[in-house]
N, CA, C and O atoms as CSV, one atom per row, in Angstrom:
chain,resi,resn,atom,element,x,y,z
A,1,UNK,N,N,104.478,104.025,81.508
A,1,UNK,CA,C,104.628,103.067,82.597
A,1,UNK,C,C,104.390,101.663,82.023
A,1,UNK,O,O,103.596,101.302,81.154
A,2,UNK,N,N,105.298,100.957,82.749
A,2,UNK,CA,C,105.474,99.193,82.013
A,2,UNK,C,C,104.548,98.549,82.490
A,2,UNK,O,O,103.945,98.794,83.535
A,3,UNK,N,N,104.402,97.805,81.853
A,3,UNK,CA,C,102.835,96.451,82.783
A,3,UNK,C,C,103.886,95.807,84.390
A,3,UNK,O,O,103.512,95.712,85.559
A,4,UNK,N,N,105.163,95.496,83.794
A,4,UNK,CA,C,105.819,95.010,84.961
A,4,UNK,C,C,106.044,96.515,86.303
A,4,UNK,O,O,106.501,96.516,87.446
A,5,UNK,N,N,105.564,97.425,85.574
A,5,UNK,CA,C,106.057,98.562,86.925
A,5,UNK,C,C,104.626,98.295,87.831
A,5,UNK,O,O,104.538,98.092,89.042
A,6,UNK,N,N,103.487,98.371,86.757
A,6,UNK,CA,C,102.018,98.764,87.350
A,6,UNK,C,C,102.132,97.545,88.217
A,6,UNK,O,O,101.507,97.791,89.248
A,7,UNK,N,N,102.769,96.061,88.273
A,7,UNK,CA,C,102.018,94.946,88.575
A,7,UNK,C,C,102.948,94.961,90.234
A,7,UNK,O,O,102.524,94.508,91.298
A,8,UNK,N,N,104.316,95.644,89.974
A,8,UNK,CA,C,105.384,96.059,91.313
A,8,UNK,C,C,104.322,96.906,92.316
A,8,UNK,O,O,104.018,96.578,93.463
A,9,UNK,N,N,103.907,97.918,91.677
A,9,UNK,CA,C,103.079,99.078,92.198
A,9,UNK,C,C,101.925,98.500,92.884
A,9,UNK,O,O,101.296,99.203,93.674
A,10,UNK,N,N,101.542,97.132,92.632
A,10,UNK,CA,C,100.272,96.610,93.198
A,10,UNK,C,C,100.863,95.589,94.154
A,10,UNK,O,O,100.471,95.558,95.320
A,11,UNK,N,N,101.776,94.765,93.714
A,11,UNK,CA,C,102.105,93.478,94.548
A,11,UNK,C,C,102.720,93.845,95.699
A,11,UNK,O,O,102.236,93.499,96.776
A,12,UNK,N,N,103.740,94.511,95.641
A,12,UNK,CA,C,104.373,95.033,97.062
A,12,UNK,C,C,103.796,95.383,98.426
A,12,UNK,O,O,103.932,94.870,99.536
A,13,UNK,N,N,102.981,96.619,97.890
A,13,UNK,CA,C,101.762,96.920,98.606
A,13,UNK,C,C,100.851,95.794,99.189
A,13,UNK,O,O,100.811,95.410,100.358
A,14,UNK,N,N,100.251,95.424,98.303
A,14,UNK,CA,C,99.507,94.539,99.033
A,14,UNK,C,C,100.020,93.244,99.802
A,14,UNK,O,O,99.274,92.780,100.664
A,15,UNK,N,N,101.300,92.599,99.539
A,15,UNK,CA,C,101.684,91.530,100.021
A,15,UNK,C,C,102.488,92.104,101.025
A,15,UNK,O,O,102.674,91.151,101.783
A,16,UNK,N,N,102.981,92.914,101.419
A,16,UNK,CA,C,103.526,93.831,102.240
A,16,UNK,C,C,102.340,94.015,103.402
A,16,UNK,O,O,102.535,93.759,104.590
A,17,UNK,N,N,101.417,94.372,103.001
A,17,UNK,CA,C,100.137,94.993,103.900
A,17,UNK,C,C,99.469,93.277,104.542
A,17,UNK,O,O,99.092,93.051,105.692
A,18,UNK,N,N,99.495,92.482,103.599
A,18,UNK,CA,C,98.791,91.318,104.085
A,18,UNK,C,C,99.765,90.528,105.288
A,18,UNK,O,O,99.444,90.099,106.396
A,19,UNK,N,N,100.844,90.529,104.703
A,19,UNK,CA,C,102.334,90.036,105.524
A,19,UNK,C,C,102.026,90.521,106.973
A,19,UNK,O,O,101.820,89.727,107.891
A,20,UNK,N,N,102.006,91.856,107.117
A,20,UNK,CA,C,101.766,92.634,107.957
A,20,UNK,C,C,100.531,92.359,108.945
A,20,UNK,O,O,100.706,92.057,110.126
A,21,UNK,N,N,99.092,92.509,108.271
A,21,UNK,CA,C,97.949,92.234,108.603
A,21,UNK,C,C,98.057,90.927,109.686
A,21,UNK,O,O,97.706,90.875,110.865
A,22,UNK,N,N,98.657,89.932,108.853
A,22,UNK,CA,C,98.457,88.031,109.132
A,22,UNK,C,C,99.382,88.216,110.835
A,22,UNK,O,O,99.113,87.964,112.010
A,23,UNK,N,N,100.556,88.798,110.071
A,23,UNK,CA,C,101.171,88.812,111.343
A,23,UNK,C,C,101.074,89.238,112.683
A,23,UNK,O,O,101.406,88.731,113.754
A,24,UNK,N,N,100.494,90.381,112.330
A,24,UNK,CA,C,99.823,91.600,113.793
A,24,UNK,C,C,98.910,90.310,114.365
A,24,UNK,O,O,99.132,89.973,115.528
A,25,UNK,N,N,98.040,89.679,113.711
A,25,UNK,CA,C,97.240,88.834,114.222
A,25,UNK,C,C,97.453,87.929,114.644
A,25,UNK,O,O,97.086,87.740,115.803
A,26,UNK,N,N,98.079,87.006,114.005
A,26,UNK,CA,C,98.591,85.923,114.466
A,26,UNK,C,C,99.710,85.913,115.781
A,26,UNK,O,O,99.830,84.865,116.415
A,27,UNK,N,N,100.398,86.936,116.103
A,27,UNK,CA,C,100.908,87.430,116.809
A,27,UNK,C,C,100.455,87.496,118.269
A,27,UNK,O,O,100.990,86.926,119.219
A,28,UNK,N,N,99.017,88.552,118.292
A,28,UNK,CA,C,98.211,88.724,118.731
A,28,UNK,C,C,97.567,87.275,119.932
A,28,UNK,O,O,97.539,87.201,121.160
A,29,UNK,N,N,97.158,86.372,118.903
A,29,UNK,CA,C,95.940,85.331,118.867
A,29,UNK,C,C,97.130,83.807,119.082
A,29,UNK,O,O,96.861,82.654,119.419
A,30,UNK,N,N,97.977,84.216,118.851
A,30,UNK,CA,C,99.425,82.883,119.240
A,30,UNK,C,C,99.850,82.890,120.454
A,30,UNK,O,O,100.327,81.889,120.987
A,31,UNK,N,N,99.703,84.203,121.118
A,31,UNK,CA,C,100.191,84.495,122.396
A,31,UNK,C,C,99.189,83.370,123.340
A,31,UNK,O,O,99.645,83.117,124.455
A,32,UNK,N,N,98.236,82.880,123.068
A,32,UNK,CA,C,97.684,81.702,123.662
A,32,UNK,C,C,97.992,80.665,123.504
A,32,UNK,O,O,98.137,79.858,124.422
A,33,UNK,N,N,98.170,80.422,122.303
A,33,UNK,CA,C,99.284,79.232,121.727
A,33,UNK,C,C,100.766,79.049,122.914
A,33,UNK,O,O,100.834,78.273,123.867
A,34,UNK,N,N,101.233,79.489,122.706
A,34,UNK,CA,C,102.196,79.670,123.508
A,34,UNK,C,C,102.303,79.794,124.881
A,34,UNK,O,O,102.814,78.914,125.573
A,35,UNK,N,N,101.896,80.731,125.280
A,35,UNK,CA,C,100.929,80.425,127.070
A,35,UNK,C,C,100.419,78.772,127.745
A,35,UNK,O,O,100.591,78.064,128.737
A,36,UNK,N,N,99.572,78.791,126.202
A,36,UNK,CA,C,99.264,76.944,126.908
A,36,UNK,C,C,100.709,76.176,127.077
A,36,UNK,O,O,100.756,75.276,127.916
A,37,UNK,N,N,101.810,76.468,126.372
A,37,UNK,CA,C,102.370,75.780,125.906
A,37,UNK,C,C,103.674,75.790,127.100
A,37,UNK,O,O,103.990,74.752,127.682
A,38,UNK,N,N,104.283,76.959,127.329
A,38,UNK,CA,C,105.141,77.412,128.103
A,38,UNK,C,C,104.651,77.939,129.378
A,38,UNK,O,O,105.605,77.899,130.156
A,39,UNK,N,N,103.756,78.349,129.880
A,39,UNK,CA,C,102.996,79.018,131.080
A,39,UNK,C,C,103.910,79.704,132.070
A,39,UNK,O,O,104.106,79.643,133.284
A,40,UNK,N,N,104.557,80.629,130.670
A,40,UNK,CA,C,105.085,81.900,131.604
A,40,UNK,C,C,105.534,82.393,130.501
A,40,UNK,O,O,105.936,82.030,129.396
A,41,UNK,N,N,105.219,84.010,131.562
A,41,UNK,CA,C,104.836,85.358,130.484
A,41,UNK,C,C,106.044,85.758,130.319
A,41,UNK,O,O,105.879,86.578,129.416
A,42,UNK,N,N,107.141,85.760,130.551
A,42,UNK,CA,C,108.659,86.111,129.959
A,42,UNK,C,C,109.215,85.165,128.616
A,42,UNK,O,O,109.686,85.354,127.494
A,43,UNK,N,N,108.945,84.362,129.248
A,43,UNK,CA,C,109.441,83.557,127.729
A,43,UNK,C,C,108.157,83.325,126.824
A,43,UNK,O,O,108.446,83.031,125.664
A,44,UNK,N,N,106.790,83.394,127.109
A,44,UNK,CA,C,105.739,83.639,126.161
A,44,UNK,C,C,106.339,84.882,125.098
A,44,UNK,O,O,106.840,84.706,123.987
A,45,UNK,N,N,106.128,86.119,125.780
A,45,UNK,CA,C,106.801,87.302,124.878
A,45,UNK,C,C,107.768,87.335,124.379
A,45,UNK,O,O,107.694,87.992,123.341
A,46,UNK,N,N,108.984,86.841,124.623
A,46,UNK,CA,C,110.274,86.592,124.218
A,46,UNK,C,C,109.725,86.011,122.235
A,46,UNK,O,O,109.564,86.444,121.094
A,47,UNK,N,N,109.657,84.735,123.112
A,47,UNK,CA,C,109.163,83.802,121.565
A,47,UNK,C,C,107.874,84.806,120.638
A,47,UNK,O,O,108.035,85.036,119.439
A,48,UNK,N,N,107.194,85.090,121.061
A,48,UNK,CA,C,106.149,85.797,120.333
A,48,UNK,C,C,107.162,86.390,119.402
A,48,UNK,O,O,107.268,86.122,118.205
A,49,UNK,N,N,108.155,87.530,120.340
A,49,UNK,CA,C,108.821,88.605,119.286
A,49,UNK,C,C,109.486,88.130,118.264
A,49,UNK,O,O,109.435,88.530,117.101
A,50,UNK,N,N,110.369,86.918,118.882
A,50,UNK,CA,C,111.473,86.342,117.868
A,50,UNK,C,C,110.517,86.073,116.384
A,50,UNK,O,O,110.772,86.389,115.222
A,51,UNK,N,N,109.009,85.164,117.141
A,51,UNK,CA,C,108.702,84.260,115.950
A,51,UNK,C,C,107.958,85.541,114.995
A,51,UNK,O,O,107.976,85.575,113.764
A,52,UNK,N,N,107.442,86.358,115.716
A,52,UNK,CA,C,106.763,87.416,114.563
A,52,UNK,C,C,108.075,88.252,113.815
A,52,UNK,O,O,107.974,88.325,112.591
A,53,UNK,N,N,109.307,88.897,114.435
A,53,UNK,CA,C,109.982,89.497,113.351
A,53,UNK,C,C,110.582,88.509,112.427
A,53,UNK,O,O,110.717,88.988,111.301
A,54,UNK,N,N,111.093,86.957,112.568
A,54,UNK,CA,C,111.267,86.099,111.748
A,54,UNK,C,C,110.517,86.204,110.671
A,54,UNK,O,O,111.042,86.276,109.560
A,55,UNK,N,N,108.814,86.237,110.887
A,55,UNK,CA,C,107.897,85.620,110.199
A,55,UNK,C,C,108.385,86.733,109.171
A,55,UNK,O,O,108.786,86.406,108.054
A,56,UNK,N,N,108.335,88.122,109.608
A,56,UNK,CA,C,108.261,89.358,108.918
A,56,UNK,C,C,109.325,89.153,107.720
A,56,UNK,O,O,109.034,89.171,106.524
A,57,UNK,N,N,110.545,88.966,108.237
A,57,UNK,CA,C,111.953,88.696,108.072
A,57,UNK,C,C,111.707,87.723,106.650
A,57,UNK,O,O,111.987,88.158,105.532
A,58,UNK,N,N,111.342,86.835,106.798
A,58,UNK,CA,C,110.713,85.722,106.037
A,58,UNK,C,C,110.244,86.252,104.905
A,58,UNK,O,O,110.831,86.512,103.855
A,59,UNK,N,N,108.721,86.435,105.338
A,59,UNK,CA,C,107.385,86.621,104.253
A,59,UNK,C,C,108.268,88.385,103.680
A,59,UNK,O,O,107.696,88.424,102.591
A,60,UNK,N,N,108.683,88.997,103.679
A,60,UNK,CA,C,108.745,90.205,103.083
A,60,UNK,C,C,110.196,89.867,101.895
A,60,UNK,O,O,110.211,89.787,100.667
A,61,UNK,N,N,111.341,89.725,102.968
A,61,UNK,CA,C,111.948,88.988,101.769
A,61,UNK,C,C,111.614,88.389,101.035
A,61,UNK,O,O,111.940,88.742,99.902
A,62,UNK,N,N,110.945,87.390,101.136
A,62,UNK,CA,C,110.533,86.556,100.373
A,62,UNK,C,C,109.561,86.980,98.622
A,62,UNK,O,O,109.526,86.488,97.495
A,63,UNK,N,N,108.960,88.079,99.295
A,63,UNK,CA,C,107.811,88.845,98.236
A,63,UNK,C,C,108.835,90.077,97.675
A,63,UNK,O,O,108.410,90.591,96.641
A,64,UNK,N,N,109.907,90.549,98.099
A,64,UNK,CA,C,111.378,91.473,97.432
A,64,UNK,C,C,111.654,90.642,96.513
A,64,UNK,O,O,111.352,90.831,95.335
A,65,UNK,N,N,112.357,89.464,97.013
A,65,UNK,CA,C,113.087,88.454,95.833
A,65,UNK,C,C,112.150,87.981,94.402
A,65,UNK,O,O,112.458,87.993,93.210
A,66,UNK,N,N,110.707,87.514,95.211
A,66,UNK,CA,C,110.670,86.918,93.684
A,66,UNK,C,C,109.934,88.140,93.303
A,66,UNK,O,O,108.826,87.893,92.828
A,67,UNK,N,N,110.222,89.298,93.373
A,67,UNK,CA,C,110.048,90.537,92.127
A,67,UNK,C,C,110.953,90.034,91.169
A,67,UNK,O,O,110.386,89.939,90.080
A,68,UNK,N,N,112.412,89.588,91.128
A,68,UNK,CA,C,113.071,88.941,90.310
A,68,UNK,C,C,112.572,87.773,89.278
A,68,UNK,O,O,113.243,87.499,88.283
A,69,UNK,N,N,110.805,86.807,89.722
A,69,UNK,CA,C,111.006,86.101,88.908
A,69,UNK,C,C,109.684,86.763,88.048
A,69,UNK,O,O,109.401,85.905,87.211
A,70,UNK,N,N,109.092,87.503,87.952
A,70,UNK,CA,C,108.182,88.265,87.426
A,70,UNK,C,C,109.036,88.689,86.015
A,70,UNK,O,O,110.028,89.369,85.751
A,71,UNK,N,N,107.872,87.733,85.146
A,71,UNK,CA,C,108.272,86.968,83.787
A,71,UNK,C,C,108.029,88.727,82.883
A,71,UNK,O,O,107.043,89.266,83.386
A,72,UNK,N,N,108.592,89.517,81.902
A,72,UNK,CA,C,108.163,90.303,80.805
A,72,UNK,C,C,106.572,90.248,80.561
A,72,UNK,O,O,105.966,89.368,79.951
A,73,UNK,N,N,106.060,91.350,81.155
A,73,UNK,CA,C,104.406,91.569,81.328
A,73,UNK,C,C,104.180,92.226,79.897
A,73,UNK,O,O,104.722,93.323,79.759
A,74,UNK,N,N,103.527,91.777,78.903
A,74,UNK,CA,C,102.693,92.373,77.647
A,74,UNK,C,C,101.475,93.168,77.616
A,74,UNK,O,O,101.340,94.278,77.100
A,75,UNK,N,N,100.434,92.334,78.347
A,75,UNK,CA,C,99.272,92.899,78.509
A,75,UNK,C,C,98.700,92.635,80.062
A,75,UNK,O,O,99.240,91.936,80.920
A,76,UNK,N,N,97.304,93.486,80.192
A,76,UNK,CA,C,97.156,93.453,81.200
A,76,UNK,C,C,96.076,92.079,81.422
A,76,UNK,O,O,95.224,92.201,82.302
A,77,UNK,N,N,96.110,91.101,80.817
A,77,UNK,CA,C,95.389,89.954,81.211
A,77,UNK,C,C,96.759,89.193,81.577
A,77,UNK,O,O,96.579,88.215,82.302
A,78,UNK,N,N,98.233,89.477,81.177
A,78,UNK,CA,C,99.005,88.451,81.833
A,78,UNK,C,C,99.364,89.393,82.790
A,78,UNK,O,O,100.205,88.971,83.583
A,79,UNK,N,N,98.939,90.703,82.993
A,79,UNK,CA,C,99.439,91.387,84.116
A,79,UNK,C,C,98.646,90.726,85.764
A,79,UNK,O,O,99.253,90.687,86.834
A,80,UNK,N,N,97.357,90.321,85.573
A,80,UNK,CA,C,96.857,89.996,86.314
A,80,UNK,C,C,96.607,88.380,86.320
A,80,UNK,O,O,95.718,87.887,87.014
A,81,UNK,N,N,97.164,87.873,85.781
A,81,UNK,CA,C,97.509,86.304,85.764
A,81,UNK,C,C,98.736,86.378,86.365
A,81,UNK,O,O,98.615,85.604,87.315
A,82,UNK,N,N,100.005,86.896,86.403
A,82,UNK,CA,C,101.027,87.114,87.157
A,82,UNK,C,C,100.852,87.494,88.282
A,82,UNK,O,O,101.666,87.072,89.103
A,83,UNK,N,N,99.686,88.478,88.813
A,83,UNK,CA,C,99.482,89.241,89.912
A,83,UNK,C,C,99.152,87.561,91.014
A,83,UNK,O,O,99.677,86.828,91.852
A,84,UNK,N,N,98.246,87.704,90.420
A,84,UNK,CA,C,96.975,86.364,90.969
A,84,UNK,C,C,97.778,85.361,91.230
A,84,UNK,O,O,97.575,85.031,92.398
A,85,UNK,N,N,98.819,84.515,90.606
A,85,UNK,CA,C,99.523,83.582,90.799
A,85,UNK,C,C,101.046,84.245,92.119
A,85,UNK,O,O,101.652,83.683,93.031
A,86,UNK,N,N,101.068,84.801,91.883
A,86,UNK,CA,C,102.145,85.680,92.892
A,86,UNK,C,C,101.551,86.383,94.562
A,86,UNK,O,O,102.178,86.432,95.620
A,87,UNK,N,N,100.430,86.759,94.320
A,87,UNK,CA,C,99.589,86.934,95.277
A,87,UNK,C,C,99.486,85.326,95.993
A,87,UNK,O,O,100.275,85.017,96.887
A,88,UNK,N,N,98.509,84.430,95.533
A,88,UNK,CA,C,98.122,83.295,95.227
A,88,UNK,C,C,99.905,82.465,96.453
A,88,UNK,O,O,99.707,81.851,97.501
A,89,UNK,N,N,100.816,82.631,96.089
A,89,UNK,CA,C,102.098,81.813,96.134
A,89,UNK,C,C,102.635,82.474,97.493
A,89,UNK,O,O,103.295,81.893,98.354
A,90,UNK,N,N,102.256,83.676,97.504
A,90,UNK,CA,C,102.729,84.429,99.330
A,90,UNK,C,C,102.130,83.970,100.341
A,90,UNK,O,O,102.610,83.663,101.433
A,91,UNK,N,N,100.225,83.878,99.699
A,91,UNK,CA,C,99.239,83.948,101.136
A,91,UNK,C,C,99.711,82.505,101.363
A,91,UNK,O,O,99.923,82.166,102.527
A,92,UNK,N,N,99.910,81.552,100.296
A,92,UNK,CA,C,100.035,80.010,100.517
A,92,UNK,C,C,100.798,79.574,101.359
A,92,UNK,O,O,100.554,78.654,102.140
A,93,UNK,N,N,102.584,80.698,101.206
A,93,UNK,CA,C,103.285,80.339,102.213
A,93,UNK,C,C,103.326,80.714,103.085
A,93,UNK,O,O,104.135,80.272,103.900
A,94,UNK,N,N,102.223,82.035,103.481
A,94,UNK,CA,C,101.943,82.630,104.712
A,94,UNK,C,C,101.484,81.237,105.347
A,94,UNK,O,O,102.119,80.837,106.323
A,95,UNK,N,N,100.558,80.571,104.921
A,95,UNK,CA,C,99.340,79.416,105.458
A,95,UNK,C,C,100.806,78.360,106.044
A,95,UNK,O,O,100.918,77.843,107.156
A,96,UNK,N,N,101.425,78.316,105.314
A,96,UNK,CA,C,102.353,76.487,105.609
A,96,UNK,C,C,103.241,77.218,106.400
A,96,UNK,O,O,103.808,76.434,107.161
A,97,UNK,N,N,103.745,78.761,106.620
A,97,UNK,CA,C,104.604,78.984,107.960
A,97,UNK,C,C,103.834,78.922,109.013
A,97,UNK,O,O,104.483,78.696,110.034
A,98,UNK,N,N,102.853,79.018,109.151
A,98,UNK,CA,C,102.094,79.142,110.479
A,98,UNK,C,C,101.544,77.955,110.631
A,98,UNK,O,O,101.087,77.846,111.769
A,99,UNK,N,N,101.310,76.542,109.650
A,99,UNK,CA,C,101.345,75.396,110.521
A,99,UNK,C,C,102.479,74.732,110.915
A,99,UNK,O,O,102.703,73.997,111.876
A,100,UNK,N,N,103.463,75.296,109.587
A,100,UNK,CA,C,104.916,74.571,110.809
A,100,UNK,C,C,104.962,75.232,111.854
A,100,UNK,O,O,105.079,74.439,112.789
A,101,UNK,N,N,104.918,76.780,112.380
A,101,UNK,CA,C,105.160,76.955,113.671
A,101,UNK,C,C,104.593,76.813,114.642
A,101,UNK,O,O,104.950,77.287,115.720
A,102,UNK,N,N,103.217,75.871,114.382
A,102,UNK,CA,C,102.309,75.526,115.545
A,102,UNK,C,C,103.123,74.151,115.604
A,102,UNK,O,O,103.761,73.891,116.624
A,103,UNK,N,N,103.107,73.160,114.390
A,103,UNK,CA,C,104.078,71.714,114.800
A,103,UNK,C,C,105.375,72.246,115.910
A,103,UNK,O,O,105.547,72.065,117.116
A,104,UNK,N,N,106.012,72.843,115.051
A,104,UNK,CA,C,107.419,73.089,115.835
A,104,UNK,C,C,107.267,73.521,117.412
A,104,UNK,O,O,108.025,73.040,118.253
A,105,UNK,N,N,106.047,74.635,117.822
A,105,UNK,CA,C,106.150,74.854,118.972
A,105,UNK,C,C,105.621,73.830,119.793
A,105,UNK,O,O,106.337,73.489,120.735
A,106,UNK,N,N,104.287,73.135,119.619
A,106,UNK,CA,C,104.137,71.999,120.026
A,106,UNK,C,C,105.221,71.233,120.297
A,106,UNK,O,O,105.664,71.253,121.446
A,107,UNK,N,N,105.860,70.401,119.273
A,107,UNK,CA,C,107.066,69.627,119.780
A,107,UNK,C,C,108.093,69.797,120.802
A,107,UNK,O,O,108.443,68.968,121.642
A,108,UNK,N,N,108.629,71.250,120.576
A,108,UNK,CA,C,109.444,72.053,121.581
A,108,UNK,C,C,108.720,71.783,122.667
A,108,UNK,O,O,109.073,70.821,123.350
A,109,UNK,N,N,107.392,72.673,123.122
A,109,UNK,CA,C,107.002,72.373,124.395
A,109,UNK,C,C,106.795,71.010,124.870
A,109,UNK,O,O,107.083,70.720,126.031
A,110,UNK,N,N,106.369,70.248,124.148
A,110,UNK,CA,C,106.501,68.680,124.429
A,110,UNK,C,C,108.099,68.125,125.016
A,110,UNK,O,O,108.358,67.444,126.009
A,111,UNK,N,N,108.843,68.607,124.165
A,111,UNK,CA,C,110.083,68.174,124.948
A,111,UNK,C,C,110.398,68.999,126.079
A,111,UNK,O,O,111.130,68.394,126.863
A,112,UNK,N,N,110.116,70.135,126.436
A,112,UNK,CA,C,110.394,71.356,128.028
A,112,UNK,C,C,109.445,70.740,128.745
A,112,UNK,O,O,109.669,70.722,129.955
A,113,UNK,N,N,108.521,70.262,128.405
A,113,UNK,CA,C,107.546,69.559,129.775
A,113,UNK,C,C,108.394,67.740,130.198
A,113,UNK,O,O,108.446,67.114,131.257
A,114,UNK,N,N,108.814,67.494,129.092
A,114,UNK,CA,C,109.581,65.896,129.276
A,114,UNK,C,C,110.698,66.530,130.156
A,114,UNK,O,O,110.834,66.182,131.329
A,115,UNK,N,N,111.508,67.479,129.563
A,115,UNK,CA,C,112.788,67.145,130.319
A,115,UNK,C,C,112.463,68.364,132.129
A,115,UNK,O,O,113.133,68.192,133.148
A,116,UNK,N,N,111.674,69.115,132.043
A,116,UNK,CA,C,110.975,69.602,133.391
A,116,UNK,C,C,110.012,68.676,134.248
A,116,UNK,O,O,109.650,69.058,135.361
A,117,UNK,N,N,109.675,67.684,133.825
A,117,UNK,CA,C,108.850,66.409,134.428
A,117,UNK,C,C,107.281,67.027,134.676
A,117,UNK,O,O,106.492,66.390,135.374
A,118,UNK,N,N,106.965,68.082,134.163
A,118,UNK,CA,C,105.983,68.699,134.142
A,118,UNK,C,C,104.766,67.935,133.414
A,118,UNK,O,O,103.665,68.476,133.322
């Protein structure tokens, strides 16, 4: 077994599971986000679903593809310097999708309360 198979065998899994984890939650714990925002439960859930299978849609592709940039692994100190920096580069963009989608929903609801006079 290759250093690049063992490091597939670890990253998937776990960025897969965390993807997963962040999302169930955020999911979860946004549905207030959104409530404040829209104050009604049809289009609260609606958006919840869209924005969590997006997110999914997103963050999982995202951790498929760059299996592609996962450089020729030698040993297992660059196996886990690759891990760590790749790990490291998912949770990060887990973090910056979920403050753009608090900007973005904010704004949105800012403009449905302007043009509802609400």
């Amino acid at each position: 077994m290759t250093y690049n198979t063992i490091a597939y065998l670890f990253y998937l899994p776990f960025t897969i599971g965390i993807t997963w984890w962040v999302g169930k939650d955020l999911n979860r714990k946004g549905a207030y986000l959104l409530w404040a925002a829209f104050e009604d439960n049809a289009l609260v859930n609606t958006i919840n679903r869209f924005l969590l299978l997006g997110y999914y849609l997103l963050n999982i592709g995202y951790a498929v593809l760059s299996l592609s940039l996962f450089p020729r692994l030698e040993s297992s100190v660059q196996l886990f310097s690759v891990l760590a920096f790749r790990v490291g580069i998912i949770m990060s963009s887990l973090a910056i999708i979920h403050y753009i989608n608090i900007l973005v929903i904010h704004l949105f609801s800012v403009q449905i309360k302007k043009f509802l006079h609400i």
